[in-house]
mmCIF file of the N, C-alpha and C atoms, coordinates in Angstrom:
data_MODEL
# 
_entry.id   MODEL 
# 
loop_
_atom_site.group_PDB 
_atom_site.id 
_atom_site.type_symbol 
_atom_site.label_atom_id 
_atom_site.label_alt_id 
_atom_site.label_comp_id 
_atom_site.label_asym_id 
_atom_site.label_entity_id 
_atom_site.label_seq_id 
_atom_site.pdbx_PDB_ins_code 
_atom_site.Cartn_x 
_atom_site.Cartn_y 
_atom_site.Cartn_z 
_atom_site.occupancy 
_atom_site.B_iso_or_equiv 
_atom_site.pdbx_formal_charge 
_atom_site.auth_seq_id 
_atom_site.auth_comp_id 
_atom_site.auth_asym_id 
_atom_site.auth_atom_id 
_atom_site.pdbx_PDB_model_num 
ATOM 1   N N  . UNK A 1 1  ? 22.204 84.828 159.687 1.00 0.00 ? 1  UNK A N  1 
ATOM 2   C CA . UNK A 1 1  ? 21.292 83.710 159.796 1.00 0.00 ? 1  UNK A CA 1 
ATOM 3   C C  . UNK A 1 1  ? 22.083 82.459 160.190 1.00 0.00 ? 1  UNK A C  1 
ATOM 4   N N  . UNK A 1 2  ? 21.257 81.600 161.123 1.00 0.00 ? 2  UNK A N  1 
ATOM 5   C CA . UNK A 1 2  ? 22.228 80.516 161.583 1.00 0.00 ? 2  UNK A CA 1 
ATOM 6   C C  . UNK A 1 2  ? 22.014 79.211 160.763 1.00 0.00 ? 2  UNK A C  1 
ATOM 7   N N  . UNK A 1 3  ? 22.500 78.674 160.476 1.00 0.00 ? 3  UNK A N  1 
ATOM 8   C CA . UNK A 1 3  ? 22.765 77.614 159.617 1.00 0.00 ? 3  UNK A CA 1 
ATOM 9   C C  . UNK A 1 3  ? 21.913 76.223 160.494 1.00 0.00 ? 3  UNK A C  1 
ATOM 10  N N  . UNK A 1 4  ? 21.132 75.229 159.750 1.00 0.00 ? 4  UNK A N  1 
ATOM 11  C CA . UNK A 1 4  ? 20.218 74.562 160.625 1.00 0.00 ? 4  UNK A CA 1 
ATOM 12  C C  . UNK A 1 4  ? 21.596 73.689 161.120 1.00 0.00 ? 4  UNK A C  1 
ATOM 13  N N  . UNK A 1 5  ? 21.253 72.758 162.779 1.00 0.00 ? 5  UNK A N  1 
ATOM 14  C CA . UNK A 1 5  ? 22.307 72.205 162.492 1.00 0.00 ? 5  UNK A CA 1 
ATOM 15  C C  . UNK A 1 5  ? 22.057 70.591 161.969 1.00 0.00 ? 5  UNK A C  1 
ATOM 16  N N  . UNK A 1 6  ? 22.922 69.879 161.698 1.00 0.00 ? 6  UNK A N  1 
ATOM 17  C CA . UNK A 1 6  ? 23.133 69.010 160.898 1.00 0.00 ? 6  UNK A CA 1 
ATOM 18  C C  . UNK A 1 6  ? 23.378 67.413 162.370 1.00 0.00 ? 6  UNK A C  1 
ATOM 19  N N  . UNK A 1 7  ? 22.571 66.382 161.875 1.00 0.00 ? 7  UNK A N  1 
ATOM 20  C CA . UNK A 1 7  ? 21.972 65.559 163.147 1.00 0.00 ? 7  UNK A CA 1 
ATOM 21  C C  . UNK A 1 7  ? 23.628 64.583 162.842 1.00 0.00 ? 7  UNK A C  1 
ATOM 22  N N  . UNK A 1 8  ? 24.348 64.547 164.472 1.00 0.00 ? 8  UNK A N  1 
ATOM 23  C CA . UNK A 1 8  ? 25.590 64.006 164.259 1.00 0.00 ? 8  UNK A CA 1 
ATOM 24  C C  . UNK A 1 8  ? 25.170 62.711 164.909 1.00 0.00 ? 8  UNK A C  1 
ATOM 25  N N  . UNK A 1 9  ? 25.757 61.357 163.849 1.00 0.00 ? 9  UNK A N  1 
ATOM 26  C CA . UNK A 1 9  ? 25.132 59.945 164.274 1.00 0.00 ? 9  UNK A CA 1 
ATOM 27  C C  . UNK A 1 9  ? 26.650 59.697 164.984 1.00 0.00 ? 9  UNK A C  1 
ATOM 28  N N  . UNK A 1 10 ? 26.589 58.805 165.406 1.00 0.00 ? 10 UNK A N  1 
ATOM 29  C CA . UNK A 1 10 ? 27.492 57.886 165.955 1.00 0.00 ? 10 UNK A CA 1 
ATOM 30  C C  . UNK A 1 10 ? 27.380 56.182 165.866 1.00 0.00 ? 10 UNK A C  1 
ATOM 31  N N  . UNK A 1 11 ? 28.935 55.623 165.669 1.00 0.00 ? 11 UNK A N  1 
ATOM 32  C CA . UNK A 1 11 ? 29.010 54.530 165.247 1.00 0.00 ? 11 UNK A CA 1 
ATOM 33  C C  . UNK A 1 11 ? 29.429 53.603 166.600 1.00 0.00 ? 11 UNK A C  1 
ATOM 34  N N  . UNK A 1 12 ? 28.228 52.693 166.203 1.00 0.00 ? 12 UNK A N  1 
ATOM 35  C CA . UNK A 1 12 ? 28.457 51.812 167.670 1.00 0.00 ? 12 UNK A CA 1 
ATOM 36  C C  . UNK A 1 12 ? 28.320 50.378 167.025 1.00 0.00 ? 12 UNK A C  1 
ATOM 37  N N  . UNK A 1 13 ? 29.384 49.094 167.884 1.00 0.00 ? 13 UNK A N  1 
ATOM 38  C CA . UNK A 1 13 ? 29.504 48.220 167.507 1.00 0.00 ? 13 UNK A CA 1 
ATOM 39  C C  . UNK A 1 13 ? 29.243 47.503 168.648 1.00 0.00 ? 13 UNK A C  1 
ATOM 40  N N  . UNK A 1 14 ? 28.013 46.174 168.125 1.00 0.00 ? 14 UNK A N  1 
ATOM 41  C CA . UNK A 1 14 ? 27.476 45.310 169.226 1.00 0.00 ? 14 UNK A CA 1 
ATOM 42  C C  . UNK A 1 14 ? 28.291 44.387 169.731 1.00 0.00 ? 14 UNK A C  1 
ATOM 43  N N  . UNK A 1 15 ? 28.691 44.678 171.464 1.00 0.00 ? 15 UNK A N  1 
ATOM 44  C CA . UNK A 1 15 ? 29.524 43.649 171.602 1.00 0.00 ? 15 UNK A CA 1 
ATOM 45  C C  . UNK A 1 15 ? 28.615 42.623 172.615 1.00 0.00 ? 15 UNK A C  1 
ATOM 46  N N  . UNK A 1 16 ? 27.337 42.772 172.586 1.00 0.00 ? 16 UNK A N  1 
ATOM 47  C CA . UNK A 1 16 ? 26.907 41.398 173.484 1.00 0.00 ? 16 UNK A CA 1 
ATOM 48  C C  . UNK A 1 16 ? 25.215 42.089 172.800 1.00 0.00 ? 16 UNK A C  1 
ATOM 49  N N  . UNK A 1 17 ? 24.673 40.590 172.665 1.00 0.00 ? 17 UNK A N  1 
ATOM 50  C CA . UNK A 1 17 ? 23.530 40.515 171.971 1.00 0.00 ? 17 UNK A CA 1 
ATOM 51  C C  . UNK A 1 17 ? 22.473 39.474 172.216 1.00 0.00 ? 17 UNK A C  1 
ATOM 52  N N  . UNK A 1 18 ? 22.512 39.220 173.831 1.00 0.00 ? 18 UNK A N  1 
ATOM 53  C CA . UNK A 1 18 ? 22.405 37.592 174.509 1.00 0.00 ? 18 UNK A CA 1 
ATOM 54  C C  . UNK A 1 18 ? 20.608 38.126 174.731 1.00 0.00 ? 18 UNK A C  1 
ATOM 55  N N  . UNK A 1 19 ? 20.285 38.946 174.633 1.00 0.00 ? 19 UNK A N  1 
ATOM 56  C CA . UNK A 1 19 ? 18.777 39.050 175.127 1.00 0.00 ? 19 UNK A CA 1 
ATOM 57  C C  . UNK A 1 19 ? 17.776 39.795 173.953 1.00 0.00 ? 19 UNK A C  1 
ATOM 58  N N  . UNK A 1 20 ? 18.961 40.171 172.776 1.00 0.00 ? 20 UNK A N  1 
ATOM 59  C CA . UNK A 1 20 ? 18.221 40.798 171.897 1.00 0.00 ? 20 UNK A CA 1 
ATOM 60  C C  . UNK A 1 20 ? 18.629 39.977 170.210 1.00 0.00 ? 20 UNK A C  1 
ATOM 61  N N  . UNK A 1 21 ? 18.242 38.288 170.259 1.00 0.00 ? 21 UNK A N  1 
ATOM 62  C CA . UNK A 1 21 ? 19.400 37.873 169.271 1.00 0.00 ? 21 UNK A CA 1 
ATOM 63  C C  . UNK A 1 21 ? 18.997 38.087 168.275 1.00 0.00 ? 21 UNK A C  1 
ATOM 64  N N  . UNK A 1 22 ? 17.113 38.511 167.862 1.00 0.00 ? 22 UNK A N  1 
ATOM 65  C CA . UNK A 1 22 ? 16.179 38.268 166.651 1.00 0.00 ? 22 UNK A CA 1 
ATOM 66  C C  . UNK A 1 22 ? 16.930 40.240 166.484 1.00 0.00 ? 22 UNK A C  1 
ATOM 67  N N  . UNK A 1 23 ? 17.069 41.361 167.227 1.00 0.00 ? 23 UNK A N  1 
ATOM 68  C CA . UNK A 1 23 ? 17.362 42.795 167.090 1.00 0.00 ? 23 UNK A CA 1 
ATOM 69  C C  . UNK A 1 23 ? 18.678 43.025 166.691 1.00 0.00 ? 23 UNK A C  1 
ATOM 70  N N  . UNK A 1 24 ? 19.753 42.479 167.137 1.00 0.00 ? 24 UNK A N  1 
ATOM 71  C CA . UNK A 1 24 ? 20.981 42.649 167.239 1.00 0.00 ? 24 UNK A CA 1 
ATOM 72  C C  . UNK A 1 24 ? 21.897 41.832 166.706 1.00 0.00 ? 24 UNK A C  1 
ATOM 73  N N  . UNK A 1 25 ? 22.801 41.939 166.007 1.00 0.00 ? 25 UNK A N  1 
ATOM 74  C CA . UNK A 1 25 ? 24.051 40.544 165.843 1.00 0.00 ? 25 UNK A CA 1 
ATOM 75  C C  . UNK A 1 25 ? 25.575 41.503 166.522 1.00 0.00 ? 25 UNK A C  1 
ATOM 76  N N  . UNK A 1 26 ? 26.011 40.572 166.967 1.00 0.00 ? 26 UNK A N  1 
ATOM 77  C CA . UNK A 1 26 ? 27.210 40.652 167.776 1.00 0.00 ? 26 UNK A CA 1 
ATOM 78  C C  . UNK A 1 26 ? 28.388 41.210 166.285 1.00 0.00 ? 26 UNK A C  1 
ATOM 79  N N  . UNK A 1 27 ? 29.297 42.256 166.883 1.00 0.00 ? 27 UNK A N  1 
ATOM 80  C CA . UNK A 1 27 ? 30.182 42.423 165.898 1.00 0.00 ? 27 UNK A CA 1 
ATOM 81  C C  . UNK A 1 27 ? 29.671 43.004 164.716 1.00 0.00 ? 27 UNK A C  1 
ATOM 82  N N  . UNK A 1 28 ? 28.583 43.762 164.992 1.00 0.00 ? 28 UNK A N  1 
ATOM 83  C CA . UNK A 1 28 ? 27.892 44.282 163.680 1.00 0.00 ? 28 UNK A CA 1 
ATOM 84  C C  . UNK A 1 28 ? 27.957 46.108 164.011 1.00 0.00 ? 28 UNK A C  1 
ATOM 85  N N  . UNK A 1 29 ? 27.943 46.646 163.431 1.00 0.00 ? 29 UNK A N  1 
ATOM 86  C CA . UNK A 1 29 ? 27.997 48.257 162.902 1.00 0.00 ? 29 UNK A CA 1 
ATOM 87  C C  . UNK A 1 29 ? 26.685 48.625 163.042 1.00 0.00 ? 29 UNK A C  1 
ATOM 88  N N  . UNK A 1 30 ? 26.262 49.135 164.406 1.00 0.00 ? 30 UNK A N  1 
ATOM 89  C CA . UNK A 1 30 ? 25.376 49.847 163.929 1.00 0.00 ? 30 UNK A CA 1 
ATOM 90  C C  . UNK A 1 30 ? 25.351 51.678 164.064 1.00 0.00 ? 30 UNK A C  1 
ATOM 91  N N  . UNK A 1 31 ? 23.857 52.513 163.422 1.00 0.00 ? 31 UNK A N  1 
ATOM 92  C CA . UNK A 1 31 ? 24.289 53.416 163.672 1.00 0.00 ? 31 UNK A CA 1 
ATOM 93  C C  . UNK A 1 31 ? 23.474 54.110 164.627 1.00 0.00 ? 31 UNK A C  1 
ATOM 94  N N  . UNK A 1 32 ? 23.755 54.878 165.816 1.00 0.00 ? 32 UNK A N  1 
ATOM 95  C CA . UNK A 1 32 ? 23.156 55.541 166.793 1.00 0.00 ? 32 UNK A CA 1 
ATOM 96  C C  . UNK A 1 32 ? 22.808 56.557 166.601 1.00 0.00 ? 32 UNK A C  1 
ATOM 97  N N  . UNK A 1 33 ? 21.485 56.908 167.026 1.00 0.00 ? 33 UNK A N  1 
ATOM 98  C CA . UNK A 1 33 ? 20.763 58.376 166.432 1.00 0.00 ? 33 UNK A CA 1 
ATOM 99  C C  . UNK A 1 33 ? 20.700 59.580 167.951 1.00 0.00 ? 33 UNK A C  1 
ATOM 100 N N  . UNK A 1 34 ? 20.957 60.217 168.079 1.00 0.00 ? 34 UNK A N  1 
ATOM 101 C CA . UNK A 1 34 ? 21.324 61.168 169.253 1.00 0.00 ? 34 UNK A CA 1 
ATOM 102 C C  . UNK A 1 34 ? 20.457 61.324 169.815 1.00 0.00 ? 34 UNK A C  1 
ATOM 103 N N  . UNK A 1 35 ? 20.197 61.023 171.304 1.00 0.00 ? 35 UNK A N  1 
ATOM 104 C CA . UNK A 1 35 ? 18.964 61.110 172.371 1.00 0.00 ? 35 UNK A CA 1 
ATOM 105 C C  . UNK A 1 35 ? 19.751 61.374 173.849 1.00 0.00 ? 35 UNK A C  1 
ATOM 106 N N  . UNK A 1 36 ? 19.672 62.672 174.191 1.00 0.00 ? 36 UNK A N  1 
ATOM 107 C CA . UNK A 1 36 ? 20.261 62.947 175.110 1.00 0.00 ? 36 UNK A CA 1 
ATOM 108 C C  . UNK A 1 36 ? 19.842 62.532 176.086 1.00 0.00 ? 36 UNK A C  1 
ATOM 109 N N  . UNK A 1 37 ? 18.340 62.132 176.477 1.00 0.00 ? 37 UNK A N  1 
ATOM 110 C CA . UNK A 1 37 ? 17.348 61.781 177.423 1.00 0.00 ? 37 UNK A CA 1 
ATOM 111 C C  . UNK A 1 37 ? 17.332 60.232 177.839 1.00 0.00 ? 37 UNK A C  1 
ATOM 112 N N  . UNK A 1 38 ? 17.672 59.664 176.348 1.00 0.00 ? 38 UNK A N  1 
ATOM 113 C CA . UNK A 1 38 ? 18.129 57.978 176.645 1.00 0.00 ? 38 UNK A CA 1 
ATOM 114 C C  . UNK A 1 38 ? 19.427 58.104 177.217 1.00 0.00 ? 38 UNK A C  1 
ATOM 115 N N  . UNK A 1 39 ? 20.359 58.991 176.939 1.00 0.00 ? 39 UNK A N  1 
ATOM 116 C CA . UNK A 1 39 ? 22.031 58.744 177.784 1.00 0.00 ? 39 UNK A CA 1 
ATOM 117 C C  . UNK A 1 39 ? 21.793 58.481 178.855 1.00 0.00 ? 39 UNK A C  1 
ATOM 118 N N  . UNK A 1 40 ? 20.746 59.544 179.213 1.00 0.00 ? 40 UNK A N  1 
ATOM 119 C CA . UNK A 1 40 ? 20.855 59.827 180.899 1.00 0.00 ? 40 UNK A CA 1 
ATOM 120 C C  . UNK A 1 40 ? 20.303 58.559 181.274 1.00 0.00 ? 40 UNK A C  1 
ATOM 121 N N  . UNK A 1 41 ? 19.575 57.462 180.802 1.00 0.00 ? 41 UNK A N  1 
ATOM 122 C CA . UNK A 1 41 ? 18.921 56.536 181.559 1.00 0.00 ? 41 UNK A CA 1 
ATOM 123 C C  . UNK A 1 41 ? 19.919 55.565 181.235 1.00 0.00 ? 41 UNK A C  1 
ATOM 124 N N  . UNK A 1 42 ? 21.054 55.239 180.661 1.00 0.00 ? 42 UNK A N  1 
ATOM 125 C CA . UNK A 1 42 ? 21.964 54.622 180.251 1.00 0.00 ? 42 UNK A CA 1 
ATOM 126 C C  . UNK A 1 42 ? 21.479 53.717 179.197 1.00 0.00 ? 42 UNK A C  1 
ATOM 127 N N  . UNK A 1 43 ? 20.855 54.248 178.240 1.00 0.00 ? 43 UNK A N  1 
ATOM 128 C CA . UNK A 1 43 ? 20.564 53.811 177.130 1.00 0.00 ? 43 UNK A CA 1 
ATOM 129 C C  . UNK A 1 43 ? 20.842 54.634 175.545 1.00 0.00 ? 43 UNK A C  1 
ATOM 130 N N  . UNK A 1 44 ? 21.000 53.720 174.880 1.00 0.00 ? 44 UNK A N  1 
ATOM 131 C CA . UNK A 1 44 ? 21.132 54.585 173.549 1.00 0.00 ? 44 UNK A CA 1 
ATOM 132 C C  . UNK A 1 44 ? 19.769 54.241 171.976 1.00 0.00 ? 44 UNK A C  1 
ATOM 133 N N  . UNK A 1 45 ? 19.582 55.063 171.272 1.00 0.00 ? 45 UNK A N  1 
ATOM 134 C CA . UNK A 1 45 ? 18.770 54.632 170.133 1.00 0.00 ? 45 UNK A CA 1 
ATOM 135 C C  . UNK A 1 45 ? 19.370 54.152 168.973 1.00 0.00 ? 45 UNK A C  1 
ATOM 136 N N  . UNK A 1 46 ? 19.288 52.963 169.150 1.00 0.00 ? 46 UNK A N  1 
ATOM 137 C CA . UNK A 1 46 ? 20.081 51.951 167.676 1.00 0.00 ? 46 UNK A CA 1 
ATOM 138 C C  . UNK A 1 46 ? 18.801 51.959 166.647 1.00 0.00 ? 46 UNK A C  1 
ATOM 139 N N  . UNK A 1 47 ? 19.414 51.849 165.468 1.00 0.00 ? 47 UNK A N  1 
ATOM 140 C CA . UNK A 1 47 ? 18.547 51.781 164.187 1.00 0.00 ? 47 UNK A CA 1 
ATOM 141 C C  . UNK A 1 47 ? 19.270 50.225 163.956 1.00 0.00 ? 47 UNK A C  1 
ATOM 142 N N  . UNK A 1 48 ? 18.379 49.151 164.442 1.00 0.00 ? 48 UNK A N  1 
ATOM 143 C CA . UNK A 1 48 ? 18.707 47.427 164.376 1.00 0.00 ? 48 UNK A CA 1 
ATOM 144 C C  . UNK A 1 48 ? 17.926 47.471 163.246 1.00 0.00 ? 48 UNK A C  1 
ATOM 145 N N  . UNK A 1 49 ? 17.871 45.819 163.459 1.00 0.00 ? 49 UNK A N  1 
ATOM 146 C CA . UNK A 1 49 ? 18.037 44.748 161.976 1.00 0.00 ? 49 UNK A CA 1 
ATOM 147 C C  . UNK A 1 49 ? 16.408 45.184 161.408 1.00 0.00 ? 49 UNK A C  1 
ATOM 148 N N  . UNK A 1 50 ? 15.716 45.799 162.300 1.00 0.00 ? 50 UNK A N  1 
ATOM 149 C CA . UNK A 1 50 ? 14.126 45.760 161.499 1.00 0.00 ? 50 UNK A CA 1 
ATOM 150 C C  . UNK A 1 50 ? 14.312 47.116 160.522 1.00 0.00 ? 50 UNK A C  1 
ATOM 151 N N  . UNK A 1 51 ? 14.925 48.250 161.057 1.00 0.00 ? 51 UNK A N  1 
ATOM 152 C CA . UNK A 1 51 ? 15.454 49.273 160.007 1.00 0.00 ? 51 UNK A CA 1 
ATOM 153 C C  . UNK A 1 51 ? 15.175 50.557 160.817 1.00 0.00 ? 51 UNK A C  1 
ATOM 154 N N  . UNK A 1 52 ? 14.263 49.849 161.992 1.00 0.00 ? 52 UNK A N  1 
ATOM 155 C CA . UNK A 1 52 ? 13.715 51.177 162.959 1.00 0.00 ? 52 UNK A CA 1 
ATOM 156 C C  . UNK A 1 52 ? 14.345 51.629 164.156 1.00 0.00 ? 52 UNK A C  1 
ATOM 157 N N  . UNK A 1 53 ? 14.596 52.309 164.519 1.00 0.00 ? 53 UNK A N  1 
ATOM 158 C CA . UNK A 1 53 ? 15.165 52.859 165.668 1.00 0.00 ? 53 UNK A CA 1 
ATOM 159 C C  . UNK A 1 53 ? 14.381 52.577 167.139 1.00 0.00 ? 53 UNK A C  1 
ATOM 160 N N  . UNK A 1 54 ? 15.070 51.669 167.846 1.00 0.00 ? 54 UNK A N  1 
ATOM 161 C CA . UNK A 1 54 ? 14.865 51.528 169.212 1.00 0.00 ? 54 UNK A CA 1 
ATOM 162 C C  . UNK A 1 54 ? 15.865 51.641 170.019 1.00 0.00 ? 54 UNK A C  1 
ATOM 163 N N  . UNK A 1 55 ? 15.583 51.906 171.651 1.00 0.00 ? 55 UNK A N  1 
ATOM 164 C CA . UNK A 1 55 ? 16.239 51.745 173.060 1.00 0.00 ? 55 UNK A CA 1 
ATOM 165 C C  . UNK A 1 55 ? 17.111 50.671 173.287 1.00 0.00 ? 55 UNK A C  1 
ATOM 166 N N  . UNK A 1 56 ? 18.168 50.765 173.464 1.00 0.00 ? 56 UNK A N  1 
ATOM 167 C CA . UNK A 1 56 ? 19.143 49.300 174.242 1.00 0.00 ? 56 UNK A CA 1 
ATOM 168 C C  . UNK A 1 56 ? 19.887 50.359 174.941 1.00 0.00 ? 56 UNK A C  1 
ATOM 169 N N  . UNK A 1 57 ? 20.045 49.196 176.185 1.00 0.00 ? 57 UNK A N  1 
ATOM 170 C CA . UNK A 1 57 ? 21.510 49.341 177.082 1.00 0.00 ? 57 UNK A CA 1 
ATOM 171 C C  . UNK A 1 57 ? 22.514 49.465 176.273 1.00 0.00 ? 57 UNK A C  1 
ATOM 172 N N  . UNK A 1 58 ? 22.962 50.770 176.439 1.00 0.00 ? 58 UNK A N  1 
ATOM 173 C CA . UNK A 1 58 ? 24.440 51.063 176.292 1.00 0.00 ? 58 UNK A CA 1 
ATOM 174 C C  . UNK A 1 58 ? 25.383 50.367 176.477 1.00 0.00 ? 58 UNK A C  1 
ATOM 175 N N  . UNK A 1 59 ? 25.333 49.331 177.348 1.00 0.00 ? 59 UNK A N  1 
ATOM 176 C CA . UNK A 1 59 ? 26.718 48.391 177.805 1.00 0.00 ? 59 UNK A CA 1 
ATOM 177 C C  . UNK A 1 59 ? 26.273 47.303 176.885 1.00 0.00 ? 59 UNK A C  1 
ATOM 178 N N  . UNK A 1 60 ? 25.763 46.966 175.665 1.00 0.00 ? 60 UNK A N  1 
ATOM 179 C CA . UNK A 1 60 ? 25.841 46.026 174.622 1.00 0.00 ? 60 UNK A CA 1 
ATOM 180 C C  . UNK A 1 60 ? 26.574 46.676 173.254 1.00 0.00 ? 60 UNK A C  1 
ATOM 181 N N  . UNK A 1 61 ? 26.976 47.863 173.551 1.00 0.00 ? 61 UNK A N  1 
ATOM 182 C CA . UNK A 1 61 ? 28.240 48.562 172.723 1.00 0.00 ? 61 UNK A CA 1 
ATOM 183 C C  . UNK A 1 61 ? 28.720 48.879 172.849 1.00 0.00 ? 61 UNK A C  1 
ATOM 184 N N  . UNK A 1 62 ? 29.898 49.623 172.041 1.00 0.00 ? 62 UNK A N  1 
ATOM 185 C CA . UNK A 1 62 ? 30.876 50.186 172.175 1.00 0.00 ? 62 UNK A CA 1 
ATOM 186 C C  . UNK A 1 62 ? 31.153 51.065 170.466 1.00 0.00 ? 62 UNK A C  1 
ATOM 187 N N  . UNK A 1 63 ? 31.242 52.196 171.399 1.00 0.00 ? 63 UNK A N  1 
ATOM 188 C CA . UNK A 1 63 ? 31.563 53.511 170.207 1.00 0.00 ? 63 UNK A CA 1 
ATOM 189 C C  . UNK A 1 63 ? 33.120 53.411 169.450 1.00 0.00 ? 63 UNK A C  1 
ATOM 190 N N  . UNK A 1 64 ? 32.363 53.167 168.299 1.00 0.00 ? 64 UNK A N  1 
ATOM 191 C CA . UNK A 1 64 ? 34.121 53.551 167.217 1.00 0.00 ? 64 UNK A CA 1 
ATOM 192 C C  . UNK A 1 64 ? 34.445 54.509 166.709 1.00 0.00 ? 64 UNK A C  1 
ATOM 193 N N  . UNK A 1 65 ? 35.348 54.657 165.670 1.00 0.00 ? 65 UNK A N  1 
ATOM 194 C CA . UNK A 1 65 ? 35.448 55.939 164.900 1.00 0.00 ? 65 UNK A CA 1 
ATOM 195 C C  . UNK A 1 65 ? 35.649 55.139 163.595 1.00 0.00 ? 65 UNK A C  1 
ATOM 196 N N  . UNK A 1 66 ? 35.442 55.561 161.884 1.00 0.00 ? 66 UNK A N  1 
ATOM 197 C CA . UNK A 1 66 ? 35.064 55.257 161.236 1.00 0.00 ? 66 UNK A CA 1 
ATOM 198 C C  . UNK A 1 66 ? 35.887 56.302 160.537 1.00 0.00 ? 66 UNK A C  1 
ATOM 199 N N  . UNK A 1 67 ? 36.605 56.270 159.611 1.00 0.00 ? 67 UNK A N  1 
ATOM 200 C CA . UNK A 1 67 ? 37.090 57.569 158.287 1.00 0.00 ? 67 UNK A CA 1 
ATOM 201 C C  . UNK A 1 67 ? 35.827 57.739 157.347 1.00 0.00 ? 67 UNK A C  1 
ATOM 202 N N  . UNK A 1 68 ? 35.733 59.000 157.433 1.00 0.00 ? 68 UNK A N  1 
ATOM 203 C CA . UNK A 1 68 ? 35.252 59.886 156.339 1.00 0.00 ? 68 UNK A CA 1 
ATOM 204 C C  . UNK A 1 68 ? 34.062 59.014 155.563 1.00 0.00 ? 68 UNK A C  1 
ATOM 205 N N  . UNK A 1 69 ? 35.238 58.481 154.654 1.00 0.00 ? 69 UNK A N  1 
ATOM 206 C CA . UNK A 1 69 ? 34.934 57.600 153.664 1.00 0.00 ? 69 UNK A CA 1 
ATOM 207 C C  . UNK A 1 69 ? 33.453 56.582 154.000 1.00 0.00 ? 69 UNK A C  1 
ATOM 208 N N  . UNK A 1 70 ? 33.921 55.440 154.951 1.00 0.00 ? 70 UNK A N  1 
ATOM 209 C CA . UNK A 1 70 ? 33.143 54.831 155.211 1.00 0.00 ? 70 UNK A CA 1 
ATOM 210 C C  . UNK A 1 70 ? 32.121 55.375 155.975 1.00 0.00 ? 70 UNK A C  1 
ATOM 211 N N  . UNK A 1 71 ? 31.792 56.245 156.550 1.00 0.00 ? 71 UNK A N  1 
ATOM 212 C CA . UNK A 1 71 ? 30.751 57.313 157.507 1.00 0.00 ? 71 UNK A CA 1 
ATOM 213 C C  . UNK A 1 71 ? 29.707 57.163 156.225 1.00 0.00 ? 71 UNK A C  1 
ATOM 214 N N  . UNK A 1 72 ? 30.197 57.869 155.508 1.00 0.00 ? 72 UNK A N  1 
ATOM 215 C CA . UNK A 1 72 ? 29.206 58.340 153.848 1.00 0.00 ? 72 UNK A CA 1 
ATOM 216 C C  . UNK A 1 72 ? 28.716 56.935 153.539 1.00 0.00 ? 72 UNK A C  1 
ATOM 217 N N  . UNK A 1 73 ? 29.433 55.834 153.040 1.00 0.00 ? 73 UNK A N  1 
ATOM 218 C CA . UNK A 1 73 ? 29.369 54.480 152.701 1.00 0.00 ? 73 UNK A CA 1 
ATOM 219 C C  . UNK A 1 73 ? 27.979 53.660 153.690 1.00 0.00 ? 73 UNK A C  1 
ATOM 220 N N  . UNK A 1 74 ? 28.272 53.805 154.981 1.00 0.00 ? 74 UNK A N  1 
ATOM 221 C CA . UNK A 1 74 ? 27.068 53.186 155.532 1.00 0.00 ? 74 UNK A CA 1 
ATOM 222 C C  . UNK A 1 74 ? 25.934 54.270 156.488 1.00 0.00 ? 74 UNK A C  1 
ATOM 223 N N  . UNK A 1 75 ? 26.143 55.328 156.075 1.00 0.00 ? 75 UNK A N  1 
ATOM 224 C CA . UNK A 1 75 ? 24.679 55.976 155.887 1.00 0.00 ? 75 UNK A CA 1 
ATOM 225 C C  . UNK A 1 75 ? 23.820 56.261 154.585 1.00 0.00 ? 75 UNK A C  1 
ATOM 226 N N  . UNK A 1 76 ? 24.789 56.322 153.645 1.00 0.00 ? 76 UNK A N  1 
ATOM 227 C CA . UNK A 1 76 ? 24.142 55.648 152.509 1.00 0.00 ? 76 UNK A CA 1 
ATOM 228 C C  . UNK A 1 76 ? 23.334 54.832 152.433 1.00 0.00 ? 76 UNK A C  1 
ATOM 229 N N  . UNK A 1 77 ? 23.852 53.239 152.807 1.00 0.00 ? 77 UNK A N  1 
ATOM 230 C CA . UNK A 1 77 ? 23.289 52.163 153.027 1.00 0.00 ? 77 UNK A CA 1 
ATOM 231 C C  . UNK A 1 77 ? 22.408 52.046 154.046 1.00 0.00 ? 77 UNK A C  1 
ATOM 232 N N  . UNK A 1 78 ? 22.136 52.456 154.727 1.00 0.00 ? 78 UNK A N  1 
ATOM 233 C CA . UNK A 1 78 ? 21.170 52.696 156.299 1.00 0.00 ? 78 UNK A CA 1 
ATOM 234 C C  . UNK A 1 78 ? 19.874 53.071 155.551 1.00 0.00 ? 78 UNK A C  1 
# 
């Protein structure tokens, strides 16, 4: 039996926030929920400041990496 698989987020940090200032803050952590269909349009699904997951241009982030530790820490908090 195959094991369900398990939804892998990714950590993206806002580096320009000039058209979305009430959605987004610059220099902030957010976390990206996997949409293969938004890549292709060069967009990604951020979970912003309202708590819900919407569409932005990809070129207002940039992907980090995060230890272990803190991964758990702010999906917790999410």
């Amino acid at each position: 039996m195959q094991k369900p698989k398990r939804a892998v987020f990714r950590f993206l940090i806002c580096v320009d926030n000039k058209r979305y200032t009430v959605s987004l803050e610059k220099r902030k952590i957010y976390v990206a929920l996997p949409d293969t269909m938004a890549l292709k349009h060069g967009q990604v699904r951020v979970i912003d400041e309202s708590g819900e997951d919407y569409l932005y241009p990809k070129s207002l982030f940039l992907p980090i990496t995060v230890p272990q530790s803190l991964r758990r820490a702010i999906l917790k908090a999410a």
